[in-house]
Structures are given as structure tokens and as C-alpha cells.
C-alpha positions in Angstrom: 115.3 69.0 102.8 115.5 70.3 98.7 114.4 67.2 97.3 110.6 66.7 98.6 110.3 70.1 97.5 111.5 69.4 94.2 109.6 66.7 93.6 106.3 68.6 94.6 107.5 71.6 92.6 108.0 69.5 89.7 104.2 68.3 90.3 102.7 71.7 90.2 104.9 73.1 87.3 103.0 74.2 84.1 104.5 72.3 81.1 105.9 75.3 80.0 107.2 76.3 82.9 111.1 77.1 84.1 112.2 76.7 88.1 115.2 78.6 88.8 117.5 78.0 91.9 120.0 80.7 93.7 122.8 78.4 94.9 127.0 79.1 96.0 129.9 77.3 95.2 129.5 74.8 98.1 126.5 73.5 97.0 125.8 73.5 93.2 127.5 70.4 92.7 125.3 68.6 94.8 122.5 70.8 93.8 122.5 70.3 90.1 122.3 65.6 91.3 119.4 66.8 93.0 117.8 68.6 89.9 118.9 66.0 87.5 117.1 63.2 89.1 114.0 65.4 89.5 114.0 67.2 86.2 116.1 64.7 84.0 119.8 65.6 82.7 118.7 66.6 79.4 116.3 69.5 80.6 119.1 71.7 82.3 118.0 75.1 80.5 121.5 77.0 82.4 123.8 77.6 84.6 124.8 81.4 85.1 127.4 82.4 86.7 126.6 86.1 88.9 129.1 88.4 90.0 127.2 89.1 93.3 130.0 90.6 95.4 132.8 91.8 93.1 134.9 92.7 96.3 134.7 88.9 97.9 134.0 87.3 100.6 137.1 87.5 103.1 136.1 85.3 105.8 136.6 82.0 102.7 139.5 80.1 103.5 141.3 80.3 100.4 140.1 82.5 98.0 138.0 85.1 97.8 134.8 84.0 96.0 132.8 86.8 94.2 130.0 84.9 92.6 127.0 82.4 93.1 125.4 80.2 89.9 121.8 80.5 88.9 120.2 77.5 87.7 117.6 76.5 85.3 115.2 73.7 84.6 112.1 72.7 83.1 110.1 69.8 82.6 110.6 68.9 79.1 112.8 70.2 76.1 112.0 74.1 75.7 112.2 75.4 72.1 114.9 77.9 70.7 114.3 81.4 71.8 111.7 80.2 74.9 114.6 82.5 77.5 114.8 85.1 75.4 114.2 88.7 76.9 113.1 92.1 75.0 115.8 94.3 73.8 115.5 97.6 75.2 114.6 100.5 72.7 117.9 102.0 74.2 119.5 99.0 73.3 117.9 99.4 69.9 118.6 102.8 68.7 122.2 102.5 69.7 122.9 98.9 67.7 121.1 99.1 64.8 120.9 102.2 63.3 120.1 100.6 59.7 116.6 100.7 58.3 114.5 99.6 55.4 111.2 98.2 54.6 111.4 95.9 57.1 113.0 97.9 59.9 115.6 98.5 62.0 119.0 96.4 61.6 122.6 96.1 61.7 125.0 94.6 59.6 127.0 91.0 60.7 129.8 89.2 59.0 128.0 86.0 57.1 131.3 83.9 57.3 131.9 82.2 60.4 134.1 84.1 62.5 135.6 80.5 64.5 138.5 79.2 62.9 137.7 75.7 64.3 135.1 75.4 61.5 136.2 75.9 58.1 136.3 74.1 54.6 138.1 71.4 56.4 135.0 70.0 58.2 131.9 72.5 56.8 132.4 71.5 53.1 128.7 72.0 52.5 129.0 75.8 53.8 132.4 76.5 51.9 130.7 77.6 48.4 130.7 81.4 46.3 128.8 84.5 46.3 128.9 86.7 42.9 129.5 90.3 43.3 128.8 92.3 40.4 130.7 96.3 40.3 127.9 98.1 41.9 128.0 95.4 44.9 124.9 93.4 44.0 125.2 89.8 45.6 124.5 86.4 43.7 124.5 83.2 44.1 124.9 82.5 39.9 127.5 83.8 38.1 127.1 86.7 36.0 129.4 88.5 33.2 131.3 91.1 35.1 130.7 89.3 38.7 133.3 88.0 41.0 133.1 85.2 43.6 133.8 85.9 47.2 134.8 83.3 49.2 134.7 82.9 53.5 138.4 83.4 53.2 140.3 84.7 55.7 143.0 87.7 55.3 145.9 84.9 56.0 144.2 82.3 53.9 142.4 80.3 55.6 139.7 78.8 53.9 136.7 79.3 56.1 133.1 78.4 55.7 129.4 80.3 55.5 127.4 80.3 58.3 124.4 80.0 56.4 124.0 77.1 54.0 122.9 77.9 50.2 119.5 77.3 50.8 118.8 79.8 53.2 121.0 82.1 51.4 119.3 81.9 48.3 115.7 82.1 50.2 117.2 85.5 51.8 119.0 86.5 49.3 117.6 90.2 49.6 119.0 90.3 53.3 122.8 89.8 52.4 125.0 92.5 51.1 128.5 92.8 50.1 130.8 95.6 51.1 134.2 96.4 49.5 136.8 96.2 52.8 140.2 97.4 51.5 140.0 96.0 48.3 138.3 93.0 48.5 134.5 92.3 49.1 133.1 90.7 52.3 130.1 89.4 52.6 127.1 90.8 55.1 124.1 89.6 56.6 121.0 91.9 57.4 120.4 90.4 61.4 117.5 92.7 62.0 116.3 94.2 65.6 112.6 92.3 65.3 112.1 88.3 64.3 109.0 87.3 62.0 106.8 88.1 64.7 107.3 91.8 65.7 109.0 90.5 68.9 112.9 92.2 69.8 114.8 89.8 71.5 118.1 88.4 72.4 119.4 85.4 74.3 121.0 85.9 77.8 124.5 85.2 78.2 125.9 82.8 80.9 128.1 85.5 82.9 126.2 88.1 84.7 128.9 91.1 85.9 126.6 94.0 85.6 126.5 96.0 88.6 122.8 96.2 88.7 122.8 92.6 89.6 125.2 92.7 92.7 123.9 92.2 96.1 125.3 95.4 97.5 122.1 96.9 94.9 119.6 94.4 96.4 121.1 95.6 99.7 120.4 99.2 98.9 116.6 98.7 97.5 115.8 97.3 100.8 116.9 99.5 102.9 115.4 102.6 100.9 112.1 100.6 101.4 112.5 100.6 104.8 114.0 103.4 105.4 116.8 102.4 107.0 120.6 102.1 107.2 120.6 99.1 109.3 120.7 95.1 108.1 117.5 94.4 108.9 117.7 91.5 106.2 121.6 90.3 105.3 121.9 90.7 101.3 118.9 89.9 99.8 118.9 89.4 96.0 118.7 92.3 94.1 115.4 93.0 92.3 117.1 93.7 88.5 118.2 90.1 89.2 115.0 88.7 89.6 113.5 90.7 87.3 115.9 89.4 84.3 114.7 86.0 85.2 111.2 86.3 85.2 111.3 87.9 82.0 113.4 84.6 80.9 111.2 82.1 82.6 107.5 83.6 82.8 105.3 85.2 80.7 103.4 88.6 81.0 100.2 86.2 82.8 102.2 83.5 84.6 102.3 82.5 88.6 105.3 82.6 89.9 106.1 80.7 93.1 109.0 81.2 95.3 109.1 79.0 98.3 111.9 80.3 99.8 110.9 83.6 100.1 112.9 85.1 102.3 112.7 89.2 102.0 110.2 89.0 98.9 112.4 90.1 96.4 110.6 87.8 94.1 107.1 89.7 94.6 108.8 93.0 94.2 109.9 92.1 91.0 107.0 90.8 89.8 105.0 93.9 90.7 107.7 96.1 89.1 107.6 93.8 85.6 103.8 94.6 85.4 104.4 97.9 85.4 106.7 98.1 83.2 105.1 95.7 80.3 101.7 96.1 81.5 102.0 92.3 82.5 99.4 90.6 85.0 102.2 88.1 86.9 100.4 86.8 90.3 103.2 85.4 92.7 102.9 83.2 95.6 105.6 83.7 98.3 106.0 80.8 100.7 108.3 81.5 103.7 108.1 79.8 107.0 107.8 82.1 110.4 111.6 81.6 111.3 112.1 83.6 114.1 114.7 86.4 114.0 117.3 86.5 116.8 116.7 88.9 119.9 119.6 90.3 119.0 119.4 91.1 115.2 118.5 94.3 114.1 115.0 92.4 112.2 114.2 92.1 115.9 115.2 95.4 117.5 113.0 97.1 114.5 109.9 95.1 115.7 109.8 92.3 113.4 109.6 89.2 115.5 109.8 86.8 111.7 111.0 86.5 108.7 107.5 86.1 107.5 106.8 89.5 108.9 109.3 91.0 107.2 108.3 89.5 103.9 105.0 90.6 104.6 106.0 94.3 105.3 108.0 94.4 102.2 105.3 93.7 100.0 103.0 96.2 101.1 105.9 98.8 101.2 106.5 97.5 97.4 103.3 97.9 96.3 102.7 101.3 97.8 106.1 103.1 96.3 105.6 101.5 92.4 102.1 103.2 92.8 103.6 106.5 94.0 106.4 106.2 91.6 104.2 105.5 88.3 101.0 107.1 89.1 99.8 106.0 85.1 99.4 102.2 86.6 96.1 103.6 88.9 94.8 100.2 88.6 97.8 97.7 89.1 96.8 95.5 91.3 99.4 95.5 94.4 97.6 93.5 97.3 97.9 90.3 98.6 96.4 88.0 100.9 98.3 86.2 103.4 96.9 82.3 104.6 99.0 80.0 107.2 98.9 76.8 107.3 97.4 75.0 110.6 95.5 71.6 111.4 92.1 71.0 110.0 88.9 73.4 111.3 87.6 69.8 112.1 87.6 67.9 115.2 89.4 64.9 114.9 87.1 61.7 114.8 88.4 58.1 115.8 86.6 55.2 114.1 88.1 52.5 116.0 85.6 51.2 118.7 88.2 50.6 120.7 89.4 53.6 121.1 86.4 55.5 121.7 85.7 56.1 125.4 82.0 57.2 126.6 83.4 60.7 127.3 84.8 61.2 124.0 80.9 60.8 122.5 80.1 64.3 124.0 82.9 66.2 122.8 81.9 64.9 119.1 78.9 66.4 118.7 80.5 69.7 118.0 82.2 68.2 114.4 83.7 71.7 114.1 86.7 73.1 116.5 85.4 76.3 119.0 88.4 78.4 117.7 88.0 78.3 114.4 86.3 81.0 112.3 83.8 82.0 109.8 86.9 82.7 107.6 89.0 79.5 108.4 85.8 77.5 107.2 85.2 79.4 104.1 88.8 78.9 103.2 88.8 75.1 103.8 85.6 75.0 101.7 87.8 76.6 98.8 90.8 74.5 98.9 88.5 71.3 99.3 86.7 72.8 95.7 89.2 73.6 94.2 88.1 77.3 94.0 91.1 80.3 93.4 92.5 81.9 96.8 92.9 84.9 95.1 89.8 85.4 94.3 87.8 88.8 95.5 85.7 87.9 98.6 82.7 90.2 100.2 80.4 89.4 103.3 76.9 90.6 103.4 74.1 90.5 105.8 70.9 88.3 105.2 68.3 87.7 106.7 70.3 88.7 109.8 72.7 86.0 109.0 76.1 86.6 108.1 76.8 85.3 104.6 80.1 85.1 102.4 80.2 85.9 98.4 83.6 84.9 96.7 84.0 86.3 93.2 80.3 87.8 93.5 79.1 84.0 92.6 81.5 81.4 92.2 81.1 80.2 95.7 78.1 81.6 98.3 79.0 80.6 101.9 77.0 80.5 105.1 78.4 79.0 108.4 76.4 80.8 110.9 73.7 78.5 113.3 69.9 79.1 112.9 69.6 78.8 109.1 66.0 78.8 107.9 63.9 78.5 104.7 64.1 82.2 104.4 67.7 82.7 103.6 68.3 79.5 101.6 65.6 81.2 98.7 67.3 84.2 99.1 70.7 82.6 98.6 69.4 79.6 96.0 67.4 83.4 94.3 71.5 84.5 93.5 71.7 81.6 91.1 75.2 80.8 92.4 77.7 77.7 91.0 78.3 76.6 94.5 76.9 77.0 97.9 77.9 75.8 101.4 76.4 75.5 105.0 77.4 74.2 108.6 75.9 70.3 109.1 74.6 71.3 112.2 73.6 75.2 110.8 70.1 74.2 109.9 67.3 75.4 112.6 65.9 72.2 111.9 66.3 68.9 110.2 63.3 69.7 107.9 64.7 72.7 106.7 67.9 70.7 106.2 66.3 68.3 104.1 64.5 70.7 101.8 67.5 72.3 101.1 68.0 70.0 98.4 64.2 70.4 96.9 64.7 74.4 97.4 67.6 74.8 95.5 66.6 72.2 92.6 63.8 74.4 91.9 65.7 78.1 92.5 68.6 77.5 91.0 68.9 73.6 89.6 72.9 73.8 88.4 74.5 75.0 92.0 76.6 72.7 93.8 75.5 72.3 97.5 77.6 71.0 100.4 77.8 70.9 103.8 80.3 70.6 106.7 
């Protein structure tokens, strides 16, 4: 079942891009093959390991598992940095409370603080500073200096963690502090990188309690207002949220298709008002019917689907009561199902055409579908964004359908005449569409062409 999706995932990821799975101890074995023969060995970004439920799961066997893993991929080699999340200016004040020209910073031990590397193997990194009385640092010796060596307190000759090079290229960022008699060298590891940006990796245990399930638990209810399980421990949103701001950027799509509760949208929604981002998310999630006996069902909510549904709008509503500043985020989504084609199926085969079926062809286009199901065929068959804003106007009494004012102009109404094709073909749009059989006759049909080239010469014109 995983491994179709993986491969069409894969297809549709941005070269850039990160896919993240949510998997248990039963499964991540055979979960990381999958990935691997997908995504390649060598492009494993992670694998995190979540304290989800620090009390355990009883009902396991032996022991009592607490955690789940979260893994990471992407389709080629990602540089240094790429996961990196922003420190928080809490995070900030209270760790580097040093500041010069530059800016904030705090101070960290230059020699390498693991004993497994040393002047025994790191030869090139085992090498002197000069510290003069006032505790300037040097890399040339001076009268009056001393060298300081990455010695340890025991004796162990250790090494530098940055080679001479760099030291002597940042020379102004290391300082030397006089530690119970002897001087130890300092580097100046400062809150912002070269490019304004404060970040930090991620570590590879998560045991904050902001990530448990117990707090995705609790968000969901207080959405719905509720005390009862109407969905069994979703994710929590802080969880989510961490890895979008590892794997996407402030204008990125994010895809979950495995939606379930639409944590995943939540999060999005909240990220964008907190950074002032512009995430669109797409949250697939099949209409698996909920039990007659769950409480999903005794609250009205006949599918999962509907329940994802109904959290997003629930979502959207309290981050716009609870940050009134964002007036303008947009929170609103539009939801599309998948079903067979608007068109009536056609068999080619003489054979297997009988005299009857001739009659039922001449409608091309099925009775039940609407004016919407055929403009959002038209889309998918251009290409054209299904987010996109749509309006429907009236002319020339005929209903007519305007997505992203003129991107695409649709009519699909029976009875078209000259009349609305130069008002339509006057609107200079990039593409416009029509029923085959829409036309009030087949001369107005064929001048649709010859209208249009001399209205509006660059639109696109088609016809189902």
C-alpha cells in the first residue's frame, strides 16, 4: 500500500523538498527498505526518536513502549543547515547574553571537548595560541606571550577544533580567559550566521512535553469542544509545526496524504501567523467511515474526511479570533473528491457497439454532472491552479464562470450565440472554454475561431 504512494510522492516532490513519515516500532524497519529504494540510502535526512506517551502503552506484550520515530527524506543531498529552525528570541536573550559589533553571542570552548580525538589522530589541529598578560590571543609569538595548548587538566593532549586557517581568518572572534591559573581558549559562536538568520540544528530525541500526544489530544478536543475521543490521539500540532519549519519554507505546499484529523493544516495555518509565512497545504484523506458505535459517529460525523473537514474550518476560525492583527490570513479551503470522468464513456470497437448504444452517445457529457464538475475537469486537463479564486457571472443571460478574474473564462451552458462569445472574446482572457454541443448553431460554432482571432488573438479556445 506505502510504496505506490512513495513512488508518486517522490514524482511530485520539489527538488528541494523533505517528506516526512510518522511511523512505531513495528514498522520502521520495514519502513525505512521502503524509503531507501524510493529515495536512495544516501538521502536519509533523520530519524527522530519522539517521546509521544511518556506513561506507555500497557496493552504491549513486553515492554511498555513510550515513543514512535519520525523519518526524513529528500530527493537529493540537502546542504548543511537546510533543517535548521529559528531560535526563539526567548531562546536568545537567555543564551547569549554577550554583545558587540556584530551582535549577540556566547562564549564556547575552542578545543574539542571528545577525548576520542586528540593529538593522537588530529595532528594538524594540535598547534599553539599566544596569550600575551592583558589576554590578547595570537597565533605568532610575541615577547611576553605564552602558548596555550588544547590540553586537558589530566594531560591529555587534545586538539583544536578549528584548523589554523580559520583561526587566523577569525582571529578577532576567539578570546582567552584565565581559568584558575591557566588560560583557555574561547570561541565567539554568535546567535545570527552571515546572513542575519538565528538558527540551530534539531536534535534526534524529542522529550518535550509539547510534543506528546496527550497535547495533540487536548488541542482537539478544545476545538471541538469536547471531552470525548472523537479522534484517538492525533499528532500534536507543536510537532508538526517543528517539522514544517525543518522541511518547508515560509511559501511551500505541503502535502499530507494521510490526513487523518488535519493536524498538518492546523499547523500550517498557525506557522503563517506566526512568521507571516504563505504555506498552502493539501490534505488527502479517504471517506473511511467511522464505526456506529464510535463517538466520531454519535457526534454526527459519518467520516474521517468530515472530521478533517470540520477541523479545518474550526482551525481557521479560532487563529483569527485568537490574533486578530492577521485580518487578512487567508484560512479557507476548498474541498474536491475524486469520481469518474464528467464524460460518457465511448467504445471504439465496432464490435462492441450495438444500434442502441448510438442514441445514448449523442449526449458526450453525463446528466449528473454539473457546471462546476466541468469547469474543474477543464482545469486539471490545463494545467490551471485549483486554488485559484473563482466567480460566476451572468451574460447575456448565460451563466458564465471567471477563475482568477482571467486566467480561464468558462461557459458550459446550451444556446450559446454570437453575442456572448464577443462579450467573452471583449475580456481578453488566456483561455476560454465551451460545451461541443453548447453552440445554438454550427455556424456560430465555427466562427468562434474567426471571433476570437480578431477580439482577443492570444486566448486559448477549447471545447468539450
Amino acid at each position: 500500500m506505502v510504496y505506490p504512494r512513495l513512488r508518486l510522492a517522490r514524482n511530485i516532490l520539489s527538488d528541494d523538498g523533505v517528506i516526512l513519515a510518522s511511523i512505531d516500532e513495528n514498522e520502521v524497519v520495514n519502513m525505512r527498505k521502503v524509503f531507501d529504494e524510493v529515495f536512495g540510502e544516501g538521502n536519509l535526512l533523520f530519524q527522530i526518536t519522539l517521546l509521544c506517551n511518556p506513561k506507555g502503552r500497557s496493552q504491549d506484550k513486553y515492554i511498555a513502549n513510550c515513543h514512535e520515530y519520525l523519518v526524513g527524506y529528500s530527493k537529493r543531498k540537502l546542504n548543511k543547515g537546510d533543517l535548521n529552525i529559528p531560535k526563539s528570541d526567548e531562546e536568545i536573550s537567555k543564551n547569549y547574553k554577550m554583545k558587540d559589533k556584530r551582535g549577540q553571542y556566547r562564549e564556547l570552548e575552542l578545543r574539542n571537548t571528545h577525548r576520542e580525538f586528540g593529538r593522537h589522530n588530529r595532528q594538524n589541529l594540535y598547534y599553539p595560541f599566544y596569550v600575551n598578560s592583558k589576554g590578547v590571543v595570537s597565533l605568532d609569538e610575541a615577547p611576553g606571550s605564552i602558548p596555550v595548548y588544547p590540553v586537558w587538566d589530566d594531560g591529555f593532549e587534545g586538539c583544536w577544533t578549528w584548523g589554523t586557517g580559520k583561526a587566523k581568518g577569525q582571529i578577532d572572534e576567539i578570546v582567552a580567559k584565565e581559568v584558575k591559573g591557566s588560560w583557555k581558549i574561547y570561541r565567539k559562536n554568535y546567535a545570527e550566521d552571515d546572513n542575519g538568520e538565528a538558527t540551530k540544528q534539531v536534535k534526534s530525541i524529542w522529550v518535550e512535553k509539547q510534543f506528546h500526544t496527550e497535547k495533540g489530544q487536548a488541542a482537539f478536543n478544545e476545538l471541538f469542544q469536547t471531552k470525548r475521543k472523537i479522534f484517538q490521539s492525533p499528532k500534536s500540532v507543536e510537532t508538526i509545526k517543528q517539522l514544517l519549519l525543518m522541511g518547508s519554507k515560509q511559501d511551500s505546499i505541503i502535502l499530507d496524504f494521510f490526513a487523518g484529523s488535519a493536524t498538518t493544516a492546523q499547523a500550517a495555518m498557525q506557522l503563517n501567523t506566526e512568521d507571516g509565512g504563505n504555506r498552502r497545504f493539501i490534505m488527502v484523506q479517504i471517506p473511511e467511515a467511522c464505526d456506529e458505535k464510535s463517538e466520531a459517529f454519535k457526534a454526527g460525523y459519518s467520516t474521517i474526511a468530515e472530521i478533517s473537514k470540520e477541523r479545518i474550518r474550526r482551525a481557521g476560525k479560532k487563529i483569527k479570533e485568537e490574533s486578530p492583527e492577521t485580518e487578512g490570513l487567508d484560512t479557507g479551503f476548498r474541498v474536491l473528491k475524486i469520481d469518474s470522468s464528467n464524460m460518457n464513456e465511448v467504445y471504439y470497437r465496432p464490435d462492441a457497439v450495438a444500434k442502441g448504444d448510438l442514441f445514448n452517445q449523442v449526449e458526450h457529457i453525463k446528466t449528473d454532472r454539473s457546471s462546476e464538475d466541468l469547469l474543474f475537469q477543464v482545469m486539471l486537463d490545463w494545467g490551471v491552479d485549483l486554488s485559484l479564486p473563482m466567480r460566476k457571472e451572468t451574460i447575456e443571460c448565460k451563466e458564465v464562470y471567471f477563475v482568477n478574474d482571467d486566467d480561464l473564462v468558462a461557459c458550459f451552458d446550451k444556446g450559446i450565440d454570437e453575442a456572448l462569445i464577443k462579450a467573452l472574446a471583449a475580456k481578453q482572457p488566456l483561455r476560454v472554454v465551451f460545451r461541443d454541443d453548447g453552440f445554438v448553431s454550427d455556424s456560430v460554432k465555427i466562427n468562434v475561431e474567426q471571433i476570437f482571432k480578431q477580439l482577443a488573438p492570444a486566448t486559448d479556445i477549447k471545447a468539450i
